[in-house]
C-alpha positions as CSV (number, residue, x, y, z in Angstrom):
1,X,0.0,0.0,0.0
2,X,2.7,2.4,0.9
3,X,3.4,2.7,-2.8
4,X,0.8,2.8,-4.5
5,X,-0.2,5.8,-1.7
6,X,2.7,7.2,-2.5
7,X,2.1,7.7,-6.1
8,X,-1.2,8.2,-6.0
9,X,-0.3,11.1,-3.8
10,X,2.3,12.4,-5.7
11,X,0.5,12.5,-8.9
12,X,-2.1,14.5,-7.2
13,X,0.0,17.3,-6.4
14,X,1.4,17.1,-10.3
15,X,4.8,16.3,-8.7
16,X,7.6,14.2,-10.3
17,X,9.4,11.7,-8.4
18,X,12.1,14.4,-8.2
19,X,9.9,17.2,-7.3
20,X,9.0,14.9,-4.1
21,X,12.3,14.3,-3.0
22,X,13.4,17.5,-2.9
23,X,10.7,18.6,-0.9
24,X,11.3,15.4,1.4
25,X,14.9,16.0,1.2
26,X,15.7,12.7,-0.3
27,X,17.7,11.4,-3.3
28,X,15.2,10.8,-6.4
29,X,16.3,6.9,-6.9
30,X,15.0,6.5,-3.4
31,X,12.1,7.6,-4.0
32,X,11.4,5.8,-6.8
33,X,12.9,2.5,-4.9
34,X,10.5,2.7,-2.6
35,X,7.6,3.5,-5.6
36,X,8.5,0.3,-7.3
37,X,8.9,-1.5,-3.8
38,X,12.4,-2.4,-4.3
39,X,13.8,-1.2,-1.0
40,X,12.7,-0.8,2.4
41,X,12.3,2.4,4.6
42,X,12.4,3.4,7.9
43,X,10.2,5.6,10.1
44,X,12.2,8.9,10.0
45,X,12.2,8.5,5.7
46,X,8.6,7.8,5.7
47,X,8.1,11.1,8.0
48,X,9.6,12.9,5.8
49,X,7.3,12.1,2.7
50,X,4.4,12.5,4.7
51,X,5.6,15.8,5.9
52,X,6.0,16.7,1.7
53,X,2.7,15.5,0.8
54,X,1.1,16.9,4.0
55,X,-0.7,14.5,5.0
56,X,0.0,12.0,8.4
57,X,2.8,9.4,8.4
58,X,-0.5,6.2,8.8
59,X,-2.0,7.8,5.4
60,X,0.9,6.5,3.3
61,X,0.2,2.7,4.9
62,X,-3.2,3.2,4.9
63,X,-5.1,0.7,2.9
């Protein structure tokens, strides 16, 4: 679920994978890593894209 919130919430802000990085203050290939589920993440990283997208950390697991 965390991906698929992620891109859905992404997309709805018009933002690139990039674009939510920066904002999150991570590297682009993470962020796409973690899109395409092909690496894990910990608590402070998924704080920090929550914080981007504005929306609470349990949003982005949310099912």
């Amino acid at each position: 679920m965390l991906a698929t919130n992620l891109i859905r919430l992404r997309a709805a802000r018009g933002w690139s994978q990039e674009a939510l990085a920066l904002e999150a203050g991570l590297h682009r290939t993470f962020v796409a890593h973690v899109e395409r589920q092909a690496r894990n993440i910990s608590l402070d990283n998924l704080e920090r894209l929550a914080r981007a997208l504005d929306v609470a950390p349990y949003r982005l697991l949310k099912a």
